[in-house]
C-alpha positions in Angstrom: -45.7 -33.9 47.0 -41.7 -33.2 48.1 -40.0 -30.8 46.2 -36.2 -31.2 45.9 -34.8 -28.4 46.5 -30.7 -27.9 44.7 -28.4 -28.7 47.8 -26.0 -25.9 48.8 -22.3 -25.8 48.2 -20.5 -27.6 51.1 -17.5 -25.1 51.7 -15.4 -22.9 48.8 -13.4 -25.9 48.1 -16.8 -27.4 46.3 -17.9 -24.1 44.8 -14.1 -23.7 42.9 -14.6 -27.3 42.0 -17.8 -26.8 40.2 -16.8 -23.2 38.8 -13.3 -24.7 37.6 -15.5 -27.8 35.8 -18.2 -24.8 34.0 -14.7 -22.6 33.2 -12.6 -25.9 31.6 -16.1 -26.7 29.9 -16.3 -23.2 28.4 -12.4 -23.2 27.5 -12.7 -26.6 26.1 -15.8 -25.2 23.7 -13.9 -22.4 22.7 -10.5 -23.9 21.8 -12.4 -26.2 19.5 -14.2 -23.5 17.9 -10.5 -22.2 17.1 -9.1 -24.9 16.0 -12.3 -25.0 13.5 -11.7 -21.7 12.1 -8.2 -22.1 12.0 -9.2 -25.2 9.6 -11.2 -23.7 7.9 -9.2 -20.4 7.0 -6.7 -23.2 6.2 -9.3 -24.7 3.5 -9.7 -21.1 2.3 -5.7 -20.3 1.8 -5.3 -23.3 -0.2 -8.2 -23.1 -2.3 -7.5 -19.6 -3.2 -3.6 -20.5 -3.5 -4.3 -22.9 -6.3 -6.9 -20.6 -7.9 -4.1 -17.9 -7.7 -1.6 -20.0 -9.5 -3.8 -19.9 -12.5 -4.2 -16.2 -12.8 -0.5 -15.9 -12.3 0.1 -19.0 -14.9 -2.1 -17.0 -17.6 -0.3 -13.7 -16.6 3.4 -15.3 -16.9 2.6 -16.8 -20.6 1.6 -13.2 -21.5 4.7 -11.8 -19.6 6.7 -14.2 -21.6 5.1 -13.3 -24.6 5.9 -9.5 -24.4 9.3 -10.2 -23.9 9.6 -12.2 -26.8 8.1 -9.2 -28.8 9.9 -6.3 -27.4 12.4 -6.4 -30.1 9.8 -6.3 -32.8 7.7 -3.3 -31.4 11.3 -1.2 -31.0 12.3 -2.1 -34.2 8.9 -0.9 -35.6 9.3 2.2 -33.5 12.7 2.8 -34.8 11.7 2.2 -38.4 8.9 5.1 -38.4 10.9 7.6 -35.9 13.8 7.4 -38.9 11.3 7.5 -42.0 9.6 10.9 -40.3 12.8 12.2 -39.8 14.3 11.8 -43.7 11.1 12.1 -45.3 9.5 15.6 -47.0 5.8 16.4 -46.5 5.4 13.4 -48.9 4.1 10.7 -46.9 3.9 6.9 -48.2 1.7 4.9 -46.8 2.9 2.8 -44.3 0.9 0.3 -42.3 2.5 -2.5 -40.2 2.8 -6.0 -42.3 2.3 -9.4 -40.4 2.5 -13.2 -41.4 -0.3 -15.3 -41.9 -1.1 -15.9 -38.2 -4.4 -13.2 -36.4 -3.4 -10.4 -34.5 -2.7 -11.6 -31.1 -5.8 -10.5 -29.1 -7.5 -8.6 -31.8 -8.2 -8.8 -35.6 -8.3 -5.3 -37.0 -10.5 -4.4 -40.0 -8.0 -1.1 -40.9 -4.8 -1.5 -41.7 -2.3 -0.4 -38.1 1.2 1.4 -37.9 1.6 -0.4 -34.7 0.3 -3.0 -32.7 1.2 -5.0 -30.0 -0.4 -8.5 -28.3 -3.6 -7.5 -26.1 -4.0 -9.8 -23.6 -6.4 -10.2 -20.3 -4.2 -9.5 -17.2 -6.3 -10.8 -15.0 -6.6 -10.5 -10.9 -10.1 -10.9 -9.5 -9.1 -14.0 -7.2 -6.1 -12.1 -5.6 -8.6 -8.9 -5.0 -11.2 -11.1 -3.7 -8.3 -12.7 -1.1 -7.7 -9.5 0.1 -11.2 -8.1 0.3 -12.4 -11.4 2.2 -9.0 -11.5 4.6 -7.6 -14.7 3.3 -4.0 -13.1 2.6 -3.8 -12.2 6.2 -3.8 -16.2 7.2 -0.6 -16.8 4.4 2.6 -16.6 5.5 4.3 -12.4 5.4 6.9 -13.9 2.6 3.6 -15.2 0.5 1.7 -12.6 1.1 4.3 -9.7 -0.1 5.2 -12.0 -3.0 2.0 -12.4 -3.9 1.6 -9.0 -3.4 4.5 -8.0 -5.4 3.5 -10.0 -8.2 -0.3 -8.4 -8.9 0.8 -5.3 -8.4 3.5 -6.0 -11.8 0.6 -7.9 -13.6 -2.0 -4.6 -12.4 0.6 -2.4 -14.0 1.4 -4.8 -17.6 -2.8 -3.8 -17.9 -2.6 -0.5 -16.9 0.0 -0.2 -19.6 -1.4 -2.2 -22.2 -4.6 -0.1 -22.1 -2.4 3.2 -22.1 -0.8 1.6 -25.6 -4.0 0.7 -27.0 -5.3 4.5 -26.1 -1.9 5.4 -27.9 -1.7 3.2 -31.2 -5.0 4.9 -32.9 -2.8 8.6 -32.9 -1.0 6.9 -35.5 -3.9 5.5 -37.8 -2.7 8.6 -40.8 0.5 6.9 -41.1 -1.5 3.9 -42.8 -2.1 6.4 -45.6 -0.4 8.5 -47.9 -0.7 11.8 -47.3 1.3 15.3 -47.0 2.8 15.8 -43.7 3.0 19.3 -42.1 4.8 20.0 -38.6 1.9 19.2 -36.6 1.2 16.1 -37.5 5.2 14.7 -37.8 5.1 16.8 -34.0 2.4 14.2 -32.8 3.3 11.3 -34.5 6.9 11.5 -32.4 4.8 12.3 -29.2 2.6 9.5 -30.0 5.8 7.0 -31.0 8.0 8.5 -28.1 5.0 7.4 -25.5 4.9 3.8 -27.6 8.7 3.4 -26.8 8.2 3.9 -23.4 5.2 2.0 -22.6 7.4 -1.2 -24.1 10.4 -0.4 -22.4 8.3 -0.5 -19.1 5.9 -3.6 -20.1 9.7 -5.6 -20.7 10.5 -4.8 -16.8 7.1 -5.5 -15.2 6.9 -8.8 -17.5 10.4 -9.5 -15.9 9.6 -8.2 -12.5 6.5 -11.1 -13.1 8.7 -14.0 -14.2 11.6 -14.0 -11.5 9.0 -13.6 -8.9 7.3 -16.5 -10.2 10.9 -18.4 -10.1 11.2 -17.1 -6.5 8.3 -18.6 -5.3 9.0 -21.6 -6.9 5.4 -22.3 -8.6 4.4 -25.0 -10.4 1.6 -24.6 -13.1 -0.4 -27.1 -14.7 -2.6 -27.7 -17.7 -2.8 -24.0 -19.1 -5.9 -22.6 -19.4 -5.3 -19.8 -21.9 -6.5 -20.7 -25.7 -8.9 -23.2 -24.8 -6.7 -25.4 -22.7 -3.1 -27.0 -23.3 -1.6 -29.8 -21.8 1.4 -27.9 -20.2 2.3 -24.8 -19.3 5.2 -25.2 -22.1 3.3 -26.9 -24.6 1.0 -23.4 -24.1 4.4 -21.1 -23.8 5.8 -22.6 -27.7 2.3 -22.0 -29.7 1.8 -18.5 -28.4 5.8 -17.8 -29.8 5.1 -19.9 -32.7 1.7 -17.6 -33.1 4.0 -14.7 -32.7 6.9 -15.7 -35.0 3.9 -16.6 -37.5 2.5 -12.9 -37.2 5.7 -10.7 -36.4 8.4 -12.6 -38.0 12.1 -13.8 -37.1 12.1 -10.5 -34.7 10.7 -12.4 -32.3 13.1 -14.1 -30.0 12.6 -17.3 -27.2 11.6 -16.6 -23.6 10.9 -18.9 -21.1 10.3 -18.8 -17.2 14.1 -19.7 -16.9 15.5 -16.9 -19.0 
């Protein structure tokens, strides 16, 4: 029986010729193991872009939409600030009246001084991006505009839940009922917070929009309400809906306004 034994390196020009084949082998395997993550991070980014575009689609109809009611809820807060300032401890009842259309969001049993749309701002893709890393393979301008963006759509929720803690400290103006100091006291504090929470909702839904226009997005079908066709076709009901419920106060928005 002849065993073969492995031959020995003929000189150091042999042994760098063999090492040089193992080291290109091993760059070669590594460089394709990139170029597969870099695909596949690719795969991520523009999954999670388009999934992206539909949380900020949903969020720029509802940015749209408080814009188009700002007038209405100052008026409204203008209205009671003058009656509790010219009335005696004589209150008269004096809920909030709306058109035929449901309360945007919400339908109330009790009647409400003031109410305002309540709508989901919504950002659970764009926290999962950052959580998993896939905003580090955008581009810095994406990123910081996308950035920019959630955190105006974080703060339009954190606000909207700060009004809708608000609006019940005013649930004794629905009723007649003799006003002393402390309750016209808290009734301002409560109408004075109401004032500006829509003063600040109008510049985030603004800050929302011309970011939007910036990044030059294009939505498609909506998806709020059970679908639309277009983003417009979606953008005219929910004015109609509001014009329907709040009145004439209600004024046109759109993403180029």
């Amino acid at each position: 029986m002849h065993v073969h034994l492995p031959k020995g390196f003929h000189g150091w020009r042999e042994l760098a010729k063999e090492v040089g084949i193992i080291v290109l082998g091993v760059l070669i395997a590594l460089g394709f193991e990139q170029l597969v993550q870099e695909w596949r991070w690719h795969e991520q980014v523009r999954s999670t872009r388009q999934s992206l575009t539909g949380e900020i689609e949903n969020s720029s109809l509802f940015a749209i939409e408080r814009l188009a009611v700002q007038r209405c809820l100052r008026d409204r807060i203008s209205h009671l600030v003058a009656k509790l300032n010219s009335q005696n401890s004589n209150w008269a009842a004096d809920p909030m009246v709306f058109g035929a259309h449901d309360t945007p969001g919400f339908k109330f049993t009790m009647p409400v001084a003031y109410e305002a749309p309540h709508r989901p701002y919504v950002s659970d893709i764009w926290d999962t991006a950052k959580a998993t890393g896939v905003v580090d393979h955008m581009s810095e301008k994406e990123a910081h505009s996308l950035e920019y963006m959630f955190a105006n759509i974080d703060r339009l929720r954190t606000s909207q839940d700060d009004e809708m803690a608000t609006i019940p400290q005013l649930s004794f103006l629905n009723f007649g009922l003799t006003m002393d100091a402390q309750l016209r006291a808290q009734s301002m504090v409560a109408l004075e917070r109401l004032d500006i929470i829509n003063s600040q909702a109008a510049g985030y839904s603004r800050q929302v929009l011309s970011t939007v226009r910036a990044m030059h997005l294009v939505f498609g079908p909506a998806t709020w309400g059970g679908g639309f066709p277009t983003f417009e076709a979606a953008r005219r009901q929910i004015l109609r809906n509001d014009r329907q419920r709040y009145g004439g106060c209600v004024i046109d928005v759109s993403l180029s306004t």
